[in-house]
N, C-alpha and C positions, 0 to 999 in steps of 0.2 A: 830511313823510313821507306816503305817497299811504296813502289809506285802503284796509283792506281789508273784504270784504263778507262772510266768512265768520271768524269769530276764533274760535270755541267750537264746537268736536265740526262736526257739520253742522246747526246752527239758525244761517239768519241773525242777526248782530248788525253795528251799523252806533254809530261812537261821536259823543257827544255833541257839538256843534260849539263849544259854551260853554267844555265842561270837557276831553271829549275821554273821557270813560266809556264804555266799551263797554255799547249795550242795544241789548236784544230789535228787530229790525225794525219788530215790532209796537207799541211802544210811540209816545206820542202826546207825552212829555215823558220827560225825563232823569230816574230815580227819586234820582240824586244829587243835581243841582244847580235841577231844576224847570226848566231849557231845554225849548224846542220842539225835537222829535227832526223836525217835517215838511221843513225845509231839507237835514237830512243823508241824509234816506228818498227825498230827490226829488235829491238829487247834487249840492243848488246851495252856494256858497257860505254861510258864515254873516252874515248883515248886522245884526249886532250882539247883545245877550243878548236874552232871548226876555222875556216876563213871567211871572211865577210862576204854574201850577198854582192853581187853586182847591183848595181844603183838601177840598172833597168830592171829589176824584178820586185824594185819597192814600190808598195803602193804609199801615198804621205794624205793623208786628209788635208782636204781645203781650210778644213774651217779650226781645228784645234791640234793640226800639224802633226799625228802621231803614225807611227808608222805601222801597217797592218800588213796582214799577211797577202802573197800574191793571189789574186782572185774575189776579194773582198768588193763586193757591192756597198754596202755599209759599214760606215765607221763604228767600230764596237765602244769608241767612248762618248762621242757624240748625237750616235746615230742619224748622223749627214750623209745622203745618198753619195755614192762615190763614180766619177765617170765611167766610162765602160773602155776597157781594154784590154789587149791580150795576157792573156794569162803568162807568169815565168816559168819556162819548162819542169817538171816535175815529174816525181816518179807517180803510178798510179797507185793511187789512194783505196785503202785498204776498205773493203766491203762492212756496211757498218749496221743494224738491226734498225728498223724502220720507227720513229718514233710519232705516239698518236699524235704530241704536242704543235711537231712539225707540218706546217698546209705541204701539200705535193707540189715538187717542181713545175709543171703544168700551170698550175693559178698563179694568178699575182699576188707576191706576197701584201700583206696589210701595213697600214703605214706602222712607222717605229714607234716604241714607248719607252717612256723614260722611266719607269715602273724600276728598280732593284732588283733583281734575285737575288737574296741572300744566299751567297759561300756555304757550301760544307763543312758543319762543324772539323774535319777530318784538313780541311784545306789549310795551307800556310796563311797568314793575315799578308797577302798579295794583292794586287790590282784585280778587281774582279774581269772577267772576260765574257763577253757576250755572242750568243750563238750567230751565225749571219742571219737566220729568221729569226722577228724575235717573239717569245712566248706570247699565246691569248690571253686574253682577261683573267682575271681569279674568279673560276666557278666555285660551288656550294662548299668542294672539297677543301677551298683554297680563302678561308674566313678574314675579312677586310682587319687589318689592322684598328685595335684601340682610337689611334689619334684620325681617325678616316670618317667623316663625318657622313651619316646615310643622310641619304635627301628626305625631306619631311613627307610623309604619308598622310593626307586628308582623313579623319577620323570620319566614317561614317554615322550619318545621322539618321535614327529608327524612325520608322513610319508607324507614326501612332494613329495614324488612321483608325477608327474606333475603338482605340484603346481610351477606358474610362477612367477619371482621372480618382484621383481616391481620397476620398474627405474626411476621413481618421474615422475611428470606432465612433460606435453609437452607444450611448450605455442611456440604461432605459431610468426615467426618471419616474417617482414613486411619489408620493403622498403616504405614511405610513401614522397612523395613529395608535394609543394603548386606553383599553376602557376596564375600570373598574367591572368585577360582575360578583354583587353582592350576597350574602348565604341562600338567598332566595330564587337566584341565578338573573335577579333583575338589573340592568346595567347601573355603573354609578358614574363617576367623574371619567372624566372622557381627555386624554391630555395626547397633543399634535408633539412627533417627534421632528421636531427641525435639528438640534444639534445633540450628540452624546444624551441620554438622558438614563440618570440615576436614578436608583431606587436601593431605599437601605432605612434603618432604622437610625442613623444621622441626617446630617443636612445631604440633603438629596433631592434631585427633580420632585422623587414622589415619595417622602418621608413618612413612615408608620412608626415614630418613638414608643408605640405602647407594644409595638406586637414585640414580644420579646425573644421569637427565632428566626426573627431577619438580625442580622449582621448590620454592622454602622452605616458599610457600603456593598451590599449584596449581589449587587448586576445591575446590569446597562443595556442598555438599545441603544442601536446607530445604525444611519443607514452607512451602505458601502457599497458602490457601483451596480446600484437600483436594485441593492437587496436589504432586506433588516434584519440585524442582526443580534442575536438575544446572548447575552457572554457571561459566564459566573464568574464573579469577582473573589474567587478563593474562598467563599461562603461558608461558614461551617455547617448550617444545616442542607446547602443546596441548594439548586434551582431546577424543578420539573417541568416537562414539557409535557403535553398530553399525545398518546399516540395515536396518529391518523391511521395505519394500518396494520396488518401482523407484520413483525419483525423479529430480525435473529437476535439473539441475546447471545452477550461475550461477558466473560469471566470479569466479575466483580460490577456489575450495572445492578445498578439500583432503582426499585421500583414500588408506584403505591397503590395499592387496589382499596377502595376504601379508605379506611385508615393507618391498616398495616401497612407496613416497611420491608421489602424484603430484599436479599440481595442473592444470585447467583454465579455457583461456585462450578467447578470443572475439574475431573481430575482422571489420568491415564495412567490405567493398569501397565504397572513394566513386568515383562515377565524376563527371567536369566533363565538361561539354556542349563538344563541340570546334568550334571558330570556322573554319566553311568557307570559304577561298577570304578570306580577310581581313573577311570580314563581323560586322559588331561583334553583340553579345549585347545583348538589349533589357534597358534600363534596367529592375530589378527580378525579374529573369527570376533564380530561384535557380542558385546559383555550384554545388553539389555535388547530385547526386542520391545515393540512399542507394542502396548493391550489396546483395548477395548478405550474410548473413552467413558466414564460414568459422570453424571450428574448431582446438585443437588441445592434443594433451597433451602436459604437460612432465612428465617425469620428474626427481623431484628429490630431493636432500638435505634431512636435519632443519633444514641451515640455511638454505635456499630458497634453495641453492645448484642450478642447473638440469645435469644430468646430459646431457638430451636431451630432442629434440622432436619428435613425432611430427603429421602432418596427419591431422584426422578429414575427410575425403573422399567415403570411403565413405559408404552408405545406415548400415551397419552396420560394428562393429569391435568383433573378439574382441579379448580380454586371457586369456593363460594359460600352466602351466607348460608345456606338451607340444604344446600343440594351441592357433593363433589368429592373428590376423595381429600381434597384437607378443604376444611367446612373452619368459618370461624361466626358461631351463633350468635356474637354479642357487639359487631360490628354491625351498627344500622348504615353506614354509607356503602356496603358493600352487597351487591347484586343476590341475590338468592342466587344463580350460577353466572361469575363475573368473569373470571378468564380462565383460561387454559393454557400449556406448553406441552409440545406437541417433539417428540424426540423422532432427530430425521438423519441421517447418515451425516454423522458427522460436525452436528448443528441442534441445536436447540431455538423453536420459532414459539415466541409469545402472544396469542392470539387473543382479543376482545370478546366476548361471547356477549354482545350488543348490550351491554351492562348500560346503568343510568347516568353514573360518573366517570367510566373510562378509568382507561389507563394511563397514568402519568409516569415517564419514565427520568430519572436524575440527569443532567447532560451531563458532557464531558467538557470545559474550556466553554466553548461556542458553539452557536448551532446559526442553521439558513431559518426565517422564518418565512411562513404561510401567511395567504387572508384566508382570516376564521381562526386561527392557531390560538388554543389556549395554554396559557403556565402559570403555574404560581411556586411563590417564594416566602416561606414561613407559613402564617393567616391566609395573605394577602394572595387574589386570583384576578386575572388580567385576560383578556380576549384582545386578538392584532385586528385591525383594521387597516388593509390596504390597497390603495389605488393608482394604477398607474397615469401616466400625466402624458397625454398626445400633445406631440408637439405639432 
């Protein structure tokens, strides 16, 4: 195996040609086997074993009796300081690249540690040997062993000096009532919403068995985290709410001016790119561009049964009894000019034209309700009552 010239940290060592012991450069013999180290220091072969060391040029530790090279201050297995005496003549020791690890001859070295350096994976499984100064602490570069327990670190504790402490949400509490409001618009039975409450033309909170276009179980009220909440129960005629202000209308909502029913529809013009003169269309090139959207109301039956259609065209279109571009003469609940939808880029907004009975529009699933919010379900017309509760 080709020898190497540096084995331990950066202090030349160079090994034995007898034994094959890694020692100091500077050494004059093998502190193991008492070989001549000048054959391995000069590169040359070895030409047989050397002769023994004179016994004045060994140094023997006090404490675990081993033998170390001449000049040894410290035992490299004990690390027991060693007495001071002369050195055994030697040749001069070969000039050697100054290492960071090493404190400078000048200072006093620091006491010993019994810390390991682990061998070079490259090294024979030998006695390990140790430099005469011996290495500092393990910095940042040099990460503590698994089994190496760190000292416990005090967990700092935050200064909550005005910090306030936090008492969970507030949900606002409500008082929510449902009042009868009869053909005459005078109120009737007046019923407190405390839990879930029904209405359908079954056993229900608020049962109507005559009215025959409520459903067995139609819709519910409930409050939920200080709101009330009004829900269709898969209804087949539906449940309307009347509308507080203008709003956008979306494809298939349902709405009742009077007494008509009507529902609107939406639909975009696609137009395809026309192949001139036989010339083919580039691979990739989109097949439909998207039109114009048009508009249009269907007038219809409770059973969405479609009566007729009309085109929204126009910027604007009245709806009313007497007066509008679709007039319906023979509805008495419906406004001499009751609403309007008003076409806006992109959008269709349905406007109130301060009519007598408003606009009631179908929900969808559920809605948020208002105080003051009227709806009705079949016959039957209801006004919310609601108040909130200071706590």
């Amino acid at each position: 195996m080709p020898e190497e010239d540096n084995e331990q940290g950066t202090i030349r060592y160079v090994r034995c040609p007898t034994c094959g012991m890694p020692n100091p450069a500077t050494s004059a013999t093998c502190f193991r086997c008492g070989g001549s180290m000048q054959a391995a220091a000069e590169g040359q072969a070895p030409g047989g074993k050397a002769a023994q060391p004179a016994s004045s040029s060994e140094v023997i530790c006090a404490k675990c009796k081993k033998a170390l090279p001449p000049g040894s201050k410290f035992c490299g297995f004990c690390g027991t300081p060693l007495p001071a005496r002369a050195a055994a003549p030697a040749r001069a020791p070969e000039p050697a690249m100054p290492s960071p690890l090493v404190a400078p001859a000048a200072q006093p070295a620091p006491p010993p540690k019994k810390e390991r350096v682990p061998a070079r994976s490259a090294a024979p499984p030998v006695a390990e040997v140790y430099p005469p100064t011996p290495l500092p602490q393990p910095s940042a570069q040099f990460p503590q062993k698994p089994n190496q327990s760190a000292p416990a670190v005090p967990t700092p504790v935050p200064n909550l000096q005005g910090t306030q402490v936090f008492a969970g949400l507030h949900v606002t509490k409500i008082d929510a009532s449902v009042v009868e409001i009869k053909a005459d618009d005078s109120p009737g039975k007046t019923t407190r919403v405390v839990k879930e409450t029904f209405i359908g033309r079954g056993t229900c909170d608020l049962s109507y068995p005559h009215d025959a276009l409520l459903s067995l179980r139609h819709a519910s009220l409930s409050k939920r985290e200080g709101k009330l909440i009004l829900r269709d129960l898969e209804s087949q005629n539906g449940t309307f709410l009347k509308q507080r202000k203008d709003a956008e209308l979306a494809p298939g909502d349902v709405f009742v001016l009077g007494r008509e029913l009507f529902r609107f529809a939406t639909q975009r013009l696609d137009e395809s790119p026309q192949n001139v003169m036989g010339t083919a269309v580039m691979s990739g090139a989109p097949k439909l561009q998207q039109g114009p959207i048009t508009a249009k109301l269907e007038h219809i039956q409770l059973s969405g049964e479609v009566i007729k259609e009309y085109s929204l065209e126009k910027p604007e279109t009245t709806i009313g009894r007497t007066t509008g571009d679709l007039i319906f003469g023979e509805d008495p609940y419906m406004s001499g000019t009751h609403a309007r939808i008003v076409a806006q880029p992109g959008r269709f907004i349905l406007q109130d034209l301060k009519s007598r009975n408003g606009i009631y529009r179908r929900i969808r699933d559920s809605v948020t309700l208002q105080d003051g919010d009227e709806f009705f379900l079949g016959e039957e017309r209801f006004r919310v009552d609601i108040k909130v509760i200071e706590d």
